[in-house]
C-alpha positions in Angstrom: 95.5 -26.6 -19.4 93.4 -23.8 -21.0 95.1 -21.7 -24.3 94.0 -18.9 -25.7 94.4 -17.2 -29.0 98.6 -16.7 -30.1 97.4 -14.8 -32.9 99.7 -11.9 -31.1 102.3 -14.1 -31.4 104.1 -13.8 -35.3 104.9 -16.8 -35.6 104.6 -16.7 -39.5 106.0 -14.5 -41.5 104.2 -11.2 -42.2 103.0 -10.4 -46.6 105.8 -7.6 -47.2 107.9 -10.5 -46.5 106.5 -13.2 -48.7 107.5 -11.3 -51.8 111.3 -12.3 -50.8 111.3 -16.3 -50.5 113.2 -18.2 -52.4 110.5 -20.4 -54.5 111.8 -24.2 -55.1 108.3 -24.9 -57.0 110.0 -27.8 -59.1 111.8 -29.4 -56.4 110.4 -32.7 -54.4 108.2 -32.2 -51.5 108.0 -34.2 -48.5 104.6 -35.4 -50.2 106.8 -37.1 -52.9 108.3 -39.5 -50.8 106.4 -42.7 -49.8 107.0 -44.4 -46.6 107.5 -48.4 -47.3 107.4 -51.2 -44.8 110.4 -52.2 -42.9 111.5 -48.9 -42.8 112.3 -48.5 -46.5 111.2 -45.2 -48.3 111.2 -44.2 -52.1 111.2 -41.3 -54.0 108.4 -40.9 -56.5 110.3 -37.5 -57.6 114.4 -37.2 -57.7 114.9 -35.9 -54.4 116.9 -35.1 -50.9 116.3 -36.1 -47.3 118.0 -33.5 -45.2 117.9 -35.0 -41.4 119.4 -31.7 -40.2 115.8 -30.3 -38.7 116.5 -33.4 -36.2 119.9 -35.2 -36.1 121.4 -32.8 -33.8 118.4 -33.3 -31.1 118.4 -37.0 -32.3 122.6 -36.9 -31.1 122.1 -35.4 -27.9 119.5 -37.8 -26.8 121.9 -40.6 -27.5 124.8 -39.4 -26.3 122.4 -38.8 -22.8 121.6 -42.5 -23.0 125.3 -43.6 -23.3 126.4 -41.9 -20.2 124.0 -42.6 -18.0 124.4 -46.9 -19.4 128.1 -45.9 -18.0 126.6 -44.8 -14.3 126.5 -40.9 -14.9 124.2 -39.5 -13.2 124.0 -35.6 -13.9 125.2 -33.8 -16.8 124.5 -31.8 -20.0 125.2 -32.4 -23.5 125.6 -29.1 -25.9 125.3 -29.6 -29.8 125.9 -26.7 -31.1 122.5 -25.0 -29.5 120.2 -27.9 -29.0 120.8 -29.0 -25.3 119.5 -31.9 -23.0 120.5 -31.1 -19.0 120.0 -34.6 -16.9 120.0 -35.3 -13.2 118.6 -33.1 -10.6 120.9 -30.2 -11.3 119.4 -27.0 -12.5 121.2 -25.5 -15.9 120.8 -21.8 -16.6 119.9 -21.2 -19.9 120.2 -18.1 -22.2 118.8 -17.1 -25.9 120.2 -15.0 -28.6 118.1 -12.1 -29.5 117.2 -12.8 -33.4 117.5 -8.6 -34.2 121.5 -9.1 -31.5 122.3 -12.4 -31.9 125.4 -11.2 -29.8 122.9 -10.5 -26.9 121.5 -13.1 -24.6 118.2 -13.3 -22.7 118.4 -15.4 -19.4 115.2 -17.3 -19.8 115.4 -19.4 -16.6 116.9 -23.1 -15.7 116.9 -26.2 -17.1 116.2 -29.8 -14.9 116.2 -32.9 -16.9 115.1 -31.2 -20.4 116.2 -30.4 -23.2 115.8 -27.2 -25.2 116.3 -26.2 -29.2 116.2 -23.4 -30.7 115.0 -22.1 -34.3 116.3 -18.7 -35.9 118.2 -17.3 -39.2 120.5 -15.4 -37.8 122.9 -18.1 -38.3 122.0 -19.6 -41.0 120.2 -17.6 -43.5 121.4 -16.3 -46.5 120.6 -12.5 -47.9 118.1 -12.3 -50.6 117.9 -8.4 -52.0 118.0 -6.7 -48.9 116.8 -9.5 -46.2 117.7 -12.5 -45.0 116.6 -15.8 -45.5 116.0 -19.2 -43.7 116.9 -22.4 -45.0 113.0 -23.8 -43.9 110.7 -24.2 -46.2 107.4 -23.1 -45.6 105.4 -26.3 -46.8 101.9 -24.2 -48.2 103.8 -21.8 -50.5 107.1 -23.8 -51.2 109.1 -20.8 -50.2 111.7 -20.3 -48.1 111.1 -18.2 -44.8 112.3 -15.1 -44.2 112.0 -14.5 -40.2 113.4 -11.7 -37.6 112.4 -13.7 -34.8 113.4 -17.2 -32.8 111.8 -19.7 -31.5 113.1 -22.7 -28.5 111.1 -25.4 -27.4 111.6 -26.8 -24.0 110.6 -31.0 -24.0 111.7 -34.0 -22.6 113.4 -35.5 -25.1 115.8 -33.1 -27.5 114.9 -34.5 -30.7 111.1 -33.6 -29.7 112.1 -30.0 -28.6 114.8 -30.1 -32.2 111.6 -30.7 -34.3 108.8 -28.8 -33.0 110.7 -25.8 -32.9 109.7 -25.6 -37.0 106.8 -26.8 -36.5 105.8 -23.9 -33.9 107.5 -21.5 -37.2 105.3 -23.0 -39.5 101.9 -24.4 -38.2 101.1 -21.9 -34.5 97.4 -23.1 -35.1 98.5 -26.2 -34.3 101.0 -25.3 -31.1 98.5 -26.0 -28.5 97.8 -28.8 -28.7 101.4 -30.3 -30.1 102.3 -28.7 -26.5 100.3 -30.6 -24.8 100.8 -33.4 -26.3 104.6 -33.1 -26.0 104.5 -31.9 -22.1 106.8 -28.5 -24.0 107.2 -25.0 -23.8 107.5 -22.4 -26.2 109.6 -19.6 -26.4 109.7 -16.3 -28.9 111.9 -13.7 -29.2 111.8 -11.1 -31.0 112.0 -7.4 -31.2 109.0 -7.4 -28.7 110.8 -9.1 -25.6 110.6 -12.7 -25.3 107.2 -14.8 -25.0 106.5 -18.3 -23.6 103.6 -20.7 -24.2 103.0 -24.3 -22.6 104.0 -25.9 -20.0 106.0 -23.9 -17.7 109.3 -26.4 -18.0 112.0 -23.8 -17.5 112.6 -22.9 -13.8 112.5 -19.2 -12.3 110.4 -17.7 -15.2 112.8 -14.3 -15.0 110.5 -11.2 -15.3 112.0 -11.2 -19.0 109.4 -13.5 -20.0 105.9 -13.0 -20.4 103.7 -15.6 -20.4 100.7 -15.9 -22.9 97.8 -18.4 -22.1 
C-alpha cells in the first residue's frame, strides 16, 4: 500500500498550545523502568505503571475469547468506548466529534474488529483556559492538550487501544505501524473526519475522507 505525506493531518499538538502542558519533569519515565527476565520489571526511579492506555482493549479481547470457548459465535463487547464486533455480522459504528462530544459521526460498520478511540473531551482536565489530556507527550514530558480524536480500527482491541496514542504522539511513524498492524486510522476534528490505512470499516460514508 502506498502513503503519502499526513503532515495535513494535526496529529500533534500545534506551539500556542505547548505553552499550556502540565510539565511532570521530575517524575519517572517509561525509560526508568527496566524490563527483567521472567517477566519481572524494576524501577530504577520511584515510580507508577498505569495499564489504563491498554487494559480496557486488553478486557475486551478476553472477554471475546471466553465466549466464543462457550460456542458463541457473533457478538460485540463494549468497554466503555473501545469495542471488538465478532462473527460475520456487521456493527454500525459512530464517533463523538472532539469540539460536540454530544454529536456523532457515522463512520461505517464494523465485521470482526475492533475499534478504540483517543480524545480529552472526557478526560481532560482545564488548565487556564484549555483543556488537558492525561497523555503524556514522551519528547517534552508534558501533558497534551488536543481538540481532536483519534480511533484505530485493528484486529485485536488491545492493538487498536494502544496505537490510538501512538498515532497522537508519533504520525511519522503511522504508516508503517498501519501496515504492520493491518489498521485504520480515523481523525476528527473541527475539519470533518479523516481516515488513513487499511480501509477496515465497511461503507466508508461520504463523511470520511480518505488520505493516502
Amino acid at each position: 500500500m502506498k502513503y503519502e505525506t499526513l503532515s495535513e493531518l494535526p496529529l500533534r499538538p500545534t506551539e500556542d498550545v505547548l505553552d499550556l502542558k502540565v510539565r511532570c519533569a521530575d517524575s519517572a519515565r517509561f525509560s526508568d523502568l527496566e524490563l527483567l527476565p521472567a517477566g519481572a520489571v524494576r524501577w530504577r526511579k520511584k515510580g507508577w505503571i498505569d495499564l489504563g492506555g491498554i487494559a480496557k482493549g486488553y478486557a475486551v479481547d478476553v472477554a471475546v475469547a471466553a465466549l466464543r470457548s462457550h460456542g458463541i459465535t457473533h457478538g460485540l463487547i463494549n468497554a466503555g468506548g473501545d469495542l471488538r464486533g465478532f462473527g460475520d455480522r456487521p456493527w454500525p459504528i459512530r464517533i463523538r466529534a472532539p469540539e460536540q462530544p454530544e454529536t456523532l459521526f457515522d463512520v461505517g460498520s464494523l465485521c470482526d474488529a475492533a475499534i478504540a478511540t483517543s480524545a480529552g473531551y472526557l478526560g481532560g482536565r482545564r488548565v487556564g483556559s484549555r483543556v488537558v489530556d492525561p497523555i503524556v507527550d514522551p519528547g517534552s514530558g508534558n501533558c497534551v492538550a488536543w481538540n481532536a480524536s483519534v480511533s484505530v480500527v485493528a484486529s485485536q482491541c488491545m492493538a487498536a487501544d494502544a496505537l490510538t496514542k501512538v498515532v497522537r504522539l508519533a504520525p511519522a511513524a503511522l504508516p508503517a505501524l498501519l501496515e504492520h498492524y493491518d489498521a485504520q486510522a480515523v481523525l476528527a476534528n473541527d475539519r470533518g473526519v479523516r481516515s488513513c490505512g487499511r480501509n477496515r470499516l465497511q461503507g466508508d460514508p461520504p463523511a470520511i475522507r480518505r488520505v493516502r
